[in-house]
N, C-alpha and C positions, 0 to 999 in steps of 0.2 A: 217943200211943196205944200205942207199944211201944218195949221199952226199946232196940230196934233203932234208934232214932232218938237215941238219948245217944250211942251205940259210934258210930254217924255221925260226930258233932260232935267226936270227937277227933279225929278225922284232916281238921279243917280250920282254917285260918287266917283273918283276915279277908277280906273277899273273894271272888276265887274262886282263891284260891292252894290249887287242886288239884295235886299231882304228877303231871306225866308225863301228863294228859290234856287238852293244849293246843285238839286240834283238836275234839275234843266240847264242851268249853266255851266254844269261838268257835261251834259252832253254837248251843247253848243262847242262850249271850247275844244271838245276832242272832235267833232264835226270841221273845226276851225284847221287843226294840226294837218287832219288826215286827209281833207279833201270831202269839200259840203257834198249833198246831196242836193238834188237840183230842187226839193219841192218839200217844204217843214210846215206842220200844224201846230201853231200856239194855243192849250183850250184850256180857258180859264175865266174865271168871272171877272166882270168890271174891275179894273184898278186892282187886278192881281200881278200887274209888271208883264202883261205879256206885250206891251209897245216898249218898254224900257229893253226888255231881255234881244226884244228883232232889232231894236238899234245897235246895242252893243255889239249882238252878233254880226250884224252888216259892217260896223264900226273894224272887227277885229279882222273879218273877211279884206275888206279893201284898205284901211291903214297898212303902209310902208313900213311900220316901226313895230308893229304888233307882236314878231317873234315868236321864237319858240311856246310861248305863254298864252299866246294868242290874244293879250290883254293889249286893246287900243292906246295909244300913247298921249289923247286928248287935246297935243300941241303943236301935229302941224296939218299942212295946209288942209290935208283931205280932212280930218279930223274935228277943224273949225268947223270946216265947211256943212258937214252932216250933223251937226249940234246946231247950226245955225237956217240948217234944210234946204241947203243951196247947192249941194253935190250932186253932180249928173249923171254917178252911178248908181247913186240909192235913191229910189223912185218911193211914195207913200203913196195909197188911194182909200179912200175912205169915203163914207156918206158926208163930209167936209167938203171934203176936194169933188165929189159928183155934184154937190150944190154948186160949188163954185164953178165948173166947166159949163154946166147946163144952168147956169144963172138960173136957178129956180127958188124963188122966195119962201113958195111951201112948205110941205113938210116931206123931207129927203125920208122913209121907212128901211126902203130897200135898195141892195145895188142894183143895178136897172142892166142891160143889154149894153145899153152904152159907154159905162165904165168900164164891162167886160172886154169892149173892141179897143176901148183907151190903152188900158194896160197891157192887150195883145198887141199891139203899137209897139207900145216903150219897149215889150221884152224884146218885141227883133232889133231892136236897136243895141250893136255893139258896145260896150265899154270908151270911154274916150282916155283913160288917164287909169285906171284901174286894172286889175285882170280880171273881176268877176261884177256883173251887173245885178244890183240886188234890186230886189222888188217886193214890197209890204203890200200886204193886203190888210185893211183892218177892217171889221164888221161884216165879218165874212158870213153868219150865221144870218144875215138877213137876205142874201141871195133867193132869189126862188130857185125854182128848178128846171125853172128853162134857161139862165143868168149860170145859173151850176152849168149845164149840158153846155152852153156854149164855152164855159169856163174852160171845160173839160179837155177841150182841144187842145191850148196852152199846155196843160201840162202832160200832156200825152208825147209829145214830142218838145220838150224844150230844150233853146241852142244850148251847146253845151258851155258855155259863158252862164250862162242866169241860173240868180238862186233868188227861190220866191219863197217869202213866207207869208204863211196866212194864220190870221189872227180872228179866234171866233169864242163868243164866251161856249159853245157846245159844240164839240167836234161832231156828235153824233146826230146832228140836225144836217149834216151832210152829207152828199147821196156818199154810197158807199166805191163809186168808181172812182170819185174825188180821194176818198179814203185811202182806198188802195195805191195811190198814186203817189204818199206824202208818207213822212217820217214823223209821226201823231206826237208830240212832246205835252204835257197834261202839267197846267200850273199845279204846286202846290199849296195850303191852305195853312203859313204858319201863326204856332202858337200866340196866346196872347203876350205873353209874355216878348217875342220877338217885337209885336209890334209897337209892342209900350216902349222898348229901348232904341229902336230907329224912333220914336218923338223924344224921348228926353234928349237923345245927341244933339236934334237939331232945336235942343232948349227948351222943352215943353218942361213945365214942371212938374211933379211924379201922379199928384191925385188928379191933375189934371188928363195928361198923358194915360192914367187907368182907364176913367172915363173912355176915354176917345177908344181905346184899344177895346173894350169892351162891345164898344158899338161897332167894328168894323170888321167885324168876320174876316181878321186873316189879311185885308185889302188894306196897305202898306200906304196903296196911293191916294184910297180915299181918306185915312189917318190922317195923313201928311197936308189935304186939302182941310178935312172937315175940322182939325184942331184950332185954325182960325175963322173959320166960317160957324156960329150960330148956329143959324138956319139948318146947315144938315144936320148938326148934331142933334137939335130937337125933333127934326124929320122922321132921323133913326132912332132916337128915343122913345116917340109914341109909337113907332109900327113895332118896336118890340115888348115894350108893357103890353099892349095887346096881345101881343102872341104870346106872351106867358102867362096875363087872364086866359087865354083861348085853352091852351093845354091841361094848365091844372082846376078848369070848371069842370062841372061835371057832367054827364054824357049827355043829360037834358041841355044843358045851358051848351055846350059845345055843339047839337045839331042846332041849335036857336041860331048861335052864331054861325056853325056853315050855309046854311036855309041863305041868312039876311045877304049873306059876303054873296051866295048863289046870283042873287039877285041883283045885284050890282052888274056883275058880270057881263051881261049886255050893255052897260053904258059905259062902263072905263075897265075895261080887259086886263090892262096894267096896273092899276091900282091891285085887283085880285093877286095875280101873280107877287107883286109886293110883298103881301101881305103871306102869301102861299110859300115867299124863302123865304121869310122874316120865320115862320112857323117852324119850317125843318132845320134851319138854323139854331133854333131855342133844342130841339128834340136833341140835333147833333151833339150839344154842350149838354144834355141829360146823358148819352152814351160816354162823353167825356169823363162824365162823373163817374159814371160806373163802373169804368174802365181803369178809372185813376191815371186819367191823363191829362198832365202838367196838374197837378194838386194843390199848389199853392199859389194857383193862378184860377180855381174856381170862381164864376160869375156871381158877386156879390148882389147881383136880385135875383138871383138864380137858387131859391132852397127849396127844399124839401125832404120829408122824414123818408125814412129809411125805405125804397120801396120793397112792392112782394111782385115787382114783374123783372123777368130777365133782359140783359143787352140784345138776345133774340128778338126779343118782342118790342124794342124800340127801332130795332134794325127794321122790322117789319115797316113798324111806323112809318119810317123815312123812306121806303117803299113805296107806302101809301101816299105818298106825296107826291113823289113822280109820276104814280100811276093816273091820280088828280088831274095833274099838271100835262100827260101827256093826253086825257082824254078831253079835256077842254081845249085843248089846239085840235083834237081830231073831233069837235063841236058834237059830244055829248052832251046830254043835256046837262047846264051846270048842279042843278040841284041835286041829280042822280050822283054827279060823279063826287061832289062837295060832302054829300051826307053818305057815301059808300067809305070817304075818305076817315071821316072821324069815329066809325064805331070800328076799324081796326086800332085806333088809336087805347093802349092800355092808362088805366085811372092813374092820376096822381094823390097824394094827398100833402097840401105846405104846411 
């Protein structure tokens, strides 16, 4: 249904040799054995595998051959068919597919009312060839809440045929009766070290493959894109030397730079935000360190002497960043919420 279902398929092997998300695909698969739940939330950042993990799961749900194992067999008909996004039990919808219905040229933000009645559509529709009708939702976090409340009827009562999953990078931007309604499944963030060895398999060479893993916070599937793409890799190179001048300046130079990012903020919203996980990203791999986790996989532009603040106080940190993050979506003023953010931020010294 959309070509978001090909980009899927590269990032999997047969199987469910997903990276780095062991514990969501032991639940999938025992969801698979015992009999799905009618309504799953996938919550996870961009290119964390949560469209890879709803295909496989849809894959093992409707494949013939899938068995005891619940592992998709990848070779026959249905099996093509959904790798190639032409099976008419497993439905996709996404800000892709709402451009393409509503032929709109502009710019797709949010799912609209209209995508909502779409997919209320597809789910009454029985199974033609399968026993259960799956239905992906991707970009579910950009719903409003009137797009949610309508949503909310679908899954209040759904036939007992359809399993819907919804794919959102923040489950908790969702009202909470949508919540209540779903089996919450929470990507997780693996090591660098994971993500460096899915690029070497697929031939990256080692310093290179470091690099890449480096810059990809955990995200498997932007590794896998950005190891041949440039352009991102230096995208995510500058927005992270920044965030690690931003950290370890010191509390003068770091309001200098909250104040300026402040002020951006009303012209390109997204850019801040960038720049706002790029930041607690960098803190993350400081708790990393403290913590002594994965050690021989520390962030080579990542030093600093010994500090005198505890993992408490980083933990704060990272706090402070959501708290940022969530008062500039509820239109704080930015400069308040920017400069409240960095002076709970503890000093570094490199």
């Amino acid at each position: 249904m959309s070509s978001a279902l090909d980009i899927a398929q590269t990032h999997l092997s047969p199987g469910w040799r997903i990276r780095g998300q062991d514990r969501v695909i032991d639940d999938l698969r025992r969801a698979v054995k015992a009999g799905p739940r009618h309504s799953y939330i996938l919550s996870g950042a961009h290119h964390s595998g949560k469209l890879s993990c709803a295909m496989q799961f849809g894959a093992a749900l409707l494949c013939p051959n899938a068995g005891e194992d619940a592992v998709p067999c990848h070779e026959c008909s249905i099996c093509r068919r959904i790798e190639r996004g032409v099976f008419p039990d497993l439905s996709l919808f996404d800000l892709k597919t709402q451009a393409m219905f509503d032929k709109n040229t502009g710019k797709n933000l949010t799912l609209n009312i209209s995508t909502v009645r779409r997919i209320t559509s597809d789910v009454s529709l029985r199974p033609s060839e399968a026993r259960w009708k799956v239905v992906i939702v991707n970009d579910v976090e950009t719903m409003q809440d009137t797009a949610q409340e309508a949503f909310l009827k679908t899954l209040e009562e759904p036939p007992a045929y359809v399993v819907i999953v919804l794919l959102t990078t923040d489950a908790d931007l969702l009202l909470p009766t949508i919540l209540s309604r779903c089996v919450v499944l929470r990507m997780q963030t693996p090591p660098l070290s994971t993500v460096e060895r899915a690029l070497i398999e697929t031939g990256i060479d080692h310093d290179h493959a470091h690099r890449v893993a480096l810059l990809s916070d955990g995200q498997v599937g932007w590794a896998l894109m950005a190891a041949n793409d440039p352009r991102l890799l230096e995208e995510r190179a500058a927005v992270r030397l920044r965030a690690i001048a931003w950290i370890t300046s010191e509390p003068y130079r770091r309001l200098i730079t909250a104040t300026l990012l402040a002020d951006v903020f009303g012209k390109d919203r997204e850019a801040v935000f960038v720049e706002l996980m790029a930041v607690q990203r960098v803190w993350r791999e400081v708790l990393h360190v403290l913590e002594r986790v994965d050690p021989e996989n520390r962030p080579d532009d990542l030093q600093f002497s010994e500090p005198d603040f505890s993992s408490a106080s980083v933990v704060a940190c990272l706090r402070s960043i959501d708290t940022c993050v969530a008062n500039l979506e509820a239109n704080v003023r930015p400069r308040l919420a920017m400069q409240s953010m960095v002076t709970s931020w503890p000093e570094m010294s490199t």
